[in-house]
C-alpha positions, 0 to 999 in steps of 0.5 A: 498738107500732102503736097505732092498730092496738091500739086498733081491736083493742079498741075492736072487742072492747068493741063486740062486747060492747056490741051482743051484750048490749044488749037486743034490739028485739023489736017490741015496742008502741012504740020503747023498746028501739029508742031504748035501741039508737039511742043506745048505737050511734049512735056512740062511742070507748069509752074507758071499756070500753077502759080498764076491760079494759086495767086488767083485763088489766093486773092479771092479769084473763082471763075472759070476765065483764068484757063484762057491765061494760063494757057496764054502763059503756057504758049508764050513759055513755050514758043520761047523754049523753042526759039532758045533752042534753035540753031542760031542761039543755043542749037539744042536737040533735046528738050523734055526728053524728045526731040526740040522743035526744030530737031522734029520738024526742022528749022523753019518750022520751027521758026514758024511754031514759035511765032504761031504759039507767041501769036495764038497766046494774044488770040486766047488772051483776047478770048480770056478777056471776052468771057471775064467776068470783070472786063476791066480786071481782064485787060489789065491782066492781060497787059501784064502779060503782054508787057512782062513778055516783050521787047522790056521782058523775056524778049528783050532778056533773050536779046541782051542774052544772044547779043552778049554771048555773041559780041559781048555787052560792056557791063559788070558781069554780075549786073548784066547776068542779073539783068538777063535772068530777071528779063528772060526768066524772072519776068514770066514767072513775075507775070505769072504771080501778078496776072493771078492778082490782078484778075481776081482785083488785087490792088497796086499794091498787092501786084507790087509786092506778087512782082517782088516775089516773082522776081525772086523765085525766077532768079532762083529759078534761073540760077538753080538751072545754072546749078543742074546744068553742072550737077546733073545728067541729061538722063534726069534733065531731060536736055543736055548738061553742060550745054552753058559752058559748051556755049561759052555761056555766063552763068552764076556758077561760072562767075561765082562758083557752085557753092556760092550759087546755091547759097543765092538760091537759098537766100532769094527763096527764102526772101520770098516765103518772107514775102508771101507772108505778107499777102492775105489767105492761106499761102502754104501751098505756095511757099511748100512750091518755092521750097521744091523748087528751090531743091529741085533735081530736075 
């Protein structure tokens, strides 16, 4: 398998998607629309769509309809990135590369295009589910992600997150970490994995163990971001470094060091491959992604 060809394949595919079905600036009075642009393609991996239709295929999926989820996946990813770096929680000028949304247009603007991104996702969502094939696999597809994105998902992650860096939470410092990176960050990746499934009629089953997998990749994820903020440079990242300890911010590699970060990110991909092993298909692909991932520089 030639990965890297594999993966600008699909990355290709899920940004067809994701421009296609944004919605169009149409001049209209003001820059609402063109700021929601703005930000959804300043940039990018797409590992979320990526991963939501390599599980859809992987469990038998064919239709056209996963591109309504997936571009769902991308607005709500996004319209997060941009409220994360608002003044008021982790104030942020860069993202990507280019200016943040807010840094472009100003605050309240961008205040409003995370609204409208997180708003207009349930609006392509509710598309999604009209054109689906199977109506039945489409809403619970969708109440995946809507469940996996509010207030007992990334939401209530980014709250926990804001309320404790500002006014600290009594609780283990490891637990609430966990607790805030499996909320904020592991749950749209989990999301990601399960809609996949759940779209193409995985049963409980198959979706328990895509929501296992997910949760351990996100926590990679996560943890490896703590490691770059340290390690790397805002010239390859895209965005500052070392913004976590600037904020005052917990991260793995404050509470347990950067050698035994990296050690976490070893042990939960590779728990990870361990359990895609037990899902049917072809799943080289999908472990080659978690491996990357996992080493990632950026």
């Amino acid at each position: 398998m030639n990965y890297e060809k594999e993966m600008k394949e699909r990355t290709a595919y899920a940004e067809e998607c994701i421009r296609r079905l944004l919605p169009e600036d149409r001049n209209m009075i003001g820059h609402l629309t063109e700021a929601m642009r703005y930000s959804v393609t300043a940039g990018g991996k797409r590992i979320r769509p990526v991963l939501m239709r390599e599980a859809y295929i992987l469990l038998g999926g064919s239709g056209e309809e996963i591109a309504y989820f997936m571009t769902a996946m991308e607005c709500i990813h996004t319209s997060s990135l941009i409220h994360d770096d608002l003044p008021a929680i982790d104030n942020d000028e860069l993202r990507r590369g280019v200016p943040t949304t807010h840094a472009k247009y100003g605050e309240a603007l961008g205040i409003l295009a995370g609204d409208a991104l997180l708003n207009y996702a349930y609006e392509i969502l509710i598309k999604g589910v009209s054109v689906a094939s199977d109506r039945e696999n489409a809403v619970r597809t969708a109440a995946i992600i809507a469940g996996k994105s509010g207030y007992d998902g990334m939401l209530g992650g980014q709250g926990v997150d804001v309320e404790n860096e500002k006014t600290g939470i009594q609780a283990d410092r490891a637990d609430m970490l966990k607790y805030i990176y499996k909320k904020k960050t592991a749950a749209l990746i989990e999301a990601s994995l399960m809609a996949g499934g759940a779209l193409a009629g995985a049963d409980e089953r198959i979706l328990a163990s895509l929501e296992a997998i997910g949760e351990r990749l996100g926590l990679a994820f996560q943890i490896q971001d703590d490691i770059l903020d340290v390690t790397s440079s805002t010239e390859v990242l895209g965005k500052p470094v070392f913004s976590d300890m600037e904020n005052r911010k917990e991260t793995y590699v404050s509470l347990m060091g950067l050698g035994p970060a990296g050690e976490k990110v070893r042990t939960l991909t590779e728990e990870a491959v361990e359990l895609i092993d037990e899902l049917p298909g072809d799943t080289a692909f999908l472990k080659e992604m978690f491996l990357r991932l996992a080493v990632r520089r950026k």
